[in-house]
Each structure stands twice: as C-alpha cells, then as structure tokens.
N, C-alpha and C positions, 0 to 999 in steps of 0.2 A: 066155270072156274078152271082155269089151265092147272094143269097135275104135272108131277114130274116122274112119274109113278110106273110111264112106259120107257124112258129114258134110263133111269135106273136099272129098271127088270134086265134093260137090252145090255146097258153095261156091266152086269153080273153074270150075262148069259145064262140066263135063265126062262122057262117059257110061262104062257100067262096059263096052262096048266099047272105048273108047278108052284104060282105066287098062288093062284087062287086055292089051291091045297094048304098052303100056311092060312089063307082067309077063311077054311071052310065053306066055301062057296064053290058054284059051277064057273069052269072056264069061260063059259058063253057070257057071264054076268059081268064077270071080272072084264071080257072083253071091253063089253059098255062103259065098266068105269074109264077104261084107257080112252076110250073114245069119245069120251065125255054124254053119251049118251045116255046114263043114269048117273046121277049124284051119289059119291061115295061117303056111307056112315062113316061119323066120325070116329065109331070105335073101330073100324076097317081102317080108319087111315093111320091109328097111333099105332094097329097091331105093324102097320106099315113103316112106320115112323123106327117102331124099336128093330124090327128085322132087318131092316139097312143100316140102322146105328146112325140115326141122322133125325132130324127135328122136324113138324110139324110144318113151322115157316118154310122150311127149305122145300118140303111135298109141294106147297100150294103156291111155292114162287114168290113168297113175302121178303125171303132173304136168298142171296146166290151162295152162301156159305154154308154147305152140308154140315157142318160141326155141329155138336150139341155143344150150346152154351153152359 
C-alpha cells in the first residue's frame, strides 16, 4: 500500500526520528513503514492522521484532498 507518510514528514521538515518519537517507536521501524517494508498499524497511522490534521484516505492515497471532511 503506497503511504504518503514520507511526503508529508519531508514537507514539514521534519526527520523520521522525530515522527517516530510522536509514534513511540524506533526510527529504524518508522524507517520500514516509509519504505513500505512493514505494514503500518492502524492505530500508528490515525496517530498520523491527527498530527498532520489531515484524514486517513489522504495517508493511504484514497483521496488527493488532505482536508478533513
């Protein structure tokens, strides 16, 4: 599943230390998720979802519209 989750990170300027610190997790892991290497839980992706202020579909590429509806 394509993620939009490193796109984001890069246009906040922020590093995948610092997101995986809001996810409680190792940067190495966090790595994976970007990479699509391990599947990201769903409750890692809403924590994801609320800290950019953007919705669920828009993570997973269902919708191009970051708004939350």
């Amino acid at each position: 599943m394509k993620l939009r989750i490193k796109d984001l990170r890069e246009d906040n300027d922020l590093t995948q230390k610092e997101i995986a610190k809001v996810l409680m997790c190792d940067q190495s892991l966090y790595s994976k998720y970007e990479r699509g290497e391990r599947e990201i839980p769903l409750s890692l992706l809403i924590k994801l979802a609320d800290y950019y202020g953007t919705s669920l579909d828009y993570l997973t590429c269902r919708t191009d519209n970051p708004n939350i509806k």
